[in-house]
N, C-alpha and C positions, 0 to 999 in steps of 0.2 A: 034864221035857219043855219049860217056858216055859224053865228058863234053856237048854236044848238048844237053841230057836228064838231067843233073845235073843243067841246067841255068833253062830250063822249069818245071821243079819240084821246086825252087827259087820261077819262078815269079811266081806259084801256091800260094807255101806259103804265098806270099805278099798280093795276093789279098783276099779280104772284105770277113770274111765265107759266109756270102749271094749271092755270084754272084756266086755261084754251082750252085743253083737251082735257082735263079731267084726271090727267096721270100724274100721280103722285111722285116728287123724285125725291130718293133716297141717297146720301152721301157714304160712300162708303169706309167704314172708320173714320168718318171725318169726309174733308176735302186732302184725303190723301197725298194726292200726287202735289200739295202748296203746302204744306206742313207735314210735321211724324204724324203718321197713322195715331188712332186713339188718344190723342191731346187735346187741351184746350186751346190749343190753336188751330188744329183743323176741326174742329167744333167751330171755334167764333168764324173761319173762313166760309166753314160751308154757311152759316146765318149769314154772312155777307152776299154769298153768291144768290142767298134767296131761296134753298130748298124746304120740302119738305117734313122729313125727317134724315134724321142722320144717325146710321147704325153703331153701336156701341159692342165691342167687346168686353164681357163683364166677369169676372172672378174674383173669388172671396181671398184673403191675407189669410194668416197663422191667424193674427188676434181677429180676425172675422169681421174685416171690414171689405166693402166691394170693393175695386180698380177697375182700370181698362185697361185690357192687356188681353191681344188675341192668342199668344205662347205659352203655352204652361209652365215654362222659363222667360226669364228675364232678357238671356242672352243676343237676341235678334236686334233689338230696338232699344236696348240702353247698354250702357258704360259697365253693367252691374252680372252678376251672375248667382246662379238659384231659380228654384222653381218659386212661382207666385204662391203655392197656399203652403211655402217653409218661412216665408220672408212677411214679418211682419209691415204695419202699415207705415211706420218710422222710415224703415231702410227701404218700401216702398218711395216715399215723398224725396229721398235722399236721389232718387234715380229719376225725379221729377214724374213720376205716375201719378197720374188723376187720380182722385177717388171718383165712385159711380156719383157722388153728391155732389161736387161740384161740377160736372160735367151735366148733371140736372139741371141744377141752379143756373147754369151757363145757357143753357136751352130754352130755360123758362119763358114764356111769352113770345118765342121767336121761332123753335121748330120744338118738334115732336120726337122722342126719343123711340129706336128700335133696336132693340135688345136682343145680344145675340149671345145667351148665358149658356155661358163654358163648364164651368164649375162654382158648387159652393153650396149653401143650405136654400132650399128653395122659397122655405116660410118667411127667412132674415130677407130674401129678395125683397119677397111680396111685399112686407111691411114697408121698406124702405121705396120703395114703386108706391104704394099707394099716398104715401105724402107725396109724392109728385101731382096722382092723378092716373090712376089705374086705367081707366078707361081710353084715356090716350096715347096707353103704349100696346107697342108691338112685340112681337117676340117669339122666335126661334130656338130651338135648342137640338144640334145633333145627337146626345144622350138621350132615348126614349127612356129611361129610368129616371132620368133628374124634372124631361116634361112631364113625366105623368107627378111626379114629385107638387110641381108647380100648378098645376091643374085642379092637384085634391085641393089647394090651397085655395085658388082664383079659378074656380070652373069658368068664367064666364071673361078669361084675358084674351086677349088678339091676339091668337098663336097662330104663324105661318110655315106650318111643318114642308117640309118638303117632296115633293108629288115624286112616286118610282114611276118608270119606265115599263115596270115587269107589267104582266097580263093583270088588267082589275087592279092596277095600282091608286087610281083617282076614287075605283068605288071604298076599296079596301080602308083608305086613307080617309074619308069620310064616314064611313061607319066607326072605324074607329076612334075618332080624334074630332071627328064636326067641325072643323077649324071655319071662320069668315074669311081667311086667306089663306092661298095655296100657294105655296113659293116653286119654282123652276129655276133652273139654270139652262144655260143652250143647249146643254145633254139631252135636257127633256122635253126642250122648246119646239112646239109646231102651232101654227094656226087651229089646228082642230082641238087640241090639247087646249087651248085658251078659251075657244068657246063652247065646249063639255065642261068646264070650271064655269065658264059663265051661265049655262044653263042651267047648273045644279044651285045656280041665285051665291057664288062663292065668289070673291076675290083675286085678282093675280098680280104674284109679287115676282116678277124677273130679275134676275142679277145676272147683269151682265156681263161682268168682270172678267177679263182675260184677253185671247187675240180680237171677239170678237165688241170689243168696249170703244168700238170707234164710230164715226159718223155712220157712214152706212148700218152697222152693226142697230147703233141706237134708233136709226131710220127703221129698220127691219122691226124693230119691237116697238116704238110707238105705232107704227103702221096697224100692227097686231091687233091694239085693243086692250094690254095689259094695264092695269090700274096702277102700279109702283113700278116704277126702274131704282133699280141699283145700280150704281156706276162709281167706278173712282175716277168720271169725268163728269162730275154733275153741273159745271159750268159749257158742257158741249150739249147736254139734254137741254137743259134752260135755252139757250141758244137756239135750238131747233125749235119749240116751242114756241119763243118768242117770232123767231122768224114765220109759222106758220102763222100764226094771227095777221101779217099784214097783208 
């Protein structure tokens, strides 16, 4: 019986801190806060820490290739200056920017990519998404022109539009867009918000990014019931996680 309890406490420990509770954790451009934002190095960090998926900022070059790059300028996060869709993918690689493909390829077998497309052609996306594996991406877009862009293409992708506040904003947003995910931020965050998403049989995707991206804060939304955190402390969700299982 003890070695019975000593194998099953084993494969406890092996398993993902996420499959406790079921919620998804999302790294935010990466593992952020241990490497540059949208690199492959906080890519390969967040696979280390063990998430989920890990969100991607994505836009097209001049010669129409993807990167990651949340800025519609270079200026923030590299050495280099220009907007991303005047600068080709050459003097992209010169400022050490991912392409969308190897940041894939990075991913592959270890997390799930969530895409958070800024700008670019929406078809060249798809096709490029679908040699990954369509089915197992996610994706945002704040441009309602570029999502519905994306949609004529993939009616049937994981889009996690963002729920309003305003009166009828959750019906509004489901009538129009049908999403399996409904993304919130703390603006829009309440218990009851979580579970009228849950009753309409929908998804919730919280990002919790800002003053409120700390223990307690993460405490407060796993409590909830939301299926996905976002966090640029996805080694502080994990952590919670793990600790509630013992």
């Amino acid at each position: 019986m003890r070695k019975t309890c000593a194998i099953l406490i084993l494969i406890a420990a092996l398993l993902p801190a996420q499959s406790a509770g079921g919620v998804k954790v999302v790294a935010h451009r990466g593992a952020s806060k241990m490497a540059p934002e949208n690199t492959l190095a906080a890519i390969r960090k967040a696979i280390e820490l063990g998430v989920d998926r890990v969100e991607l900022d994505v836009r097209q070059t001049k010669d129409g290739v993807f990167v990651l790059m949340h800025d519609a300028s270079v200026e923030r996060t590299t050495n280099g200056e220009g907007r991303v869709r005047d600068l080709t993918l050459a003097e992209m690689q010169r400022l050490d920017v991912p392409t969308l493909e190897e940041a894939l390829e990075t991913l592959r077998g270890h997390a799930l990519p969530d895409i958070d497309f800024k700008a670019g052609d929406p078809e060249a996306l798809i096709t490029q998404l679908r040699r990954f594996g369509l089915k197992d991406v996610t994706l945002s877009c704040d441009d309602a022109e570029l999502l519905h862009g994306v949609l004529r293409v993939a009616p049937d992708l994981r889009i996690r539009p963002l729920v309003s506040v305003s009166h009828g904003g959750l019906v509004v947003l489901l009538q129009e867009l049908n999403p399996p995910i409904v993304s919130m931020q703390w603006a829009q965050f309440s218990r009851a918000l979580v579970d009228e998403i849950h009753q309409a049989g929908r998804e919730v995707f919280l990002s919790t990014m800002g003053r409120k991206d700390t223990e307690s804060g993460l405490r407060e939304a796993l409590d909830s019931g939301v299926d996905y955190i976002q966090t640029d402390h996805p080694e502080l969700v994990l952590k919670l996680l793990r600790d509630a299982r013992r």
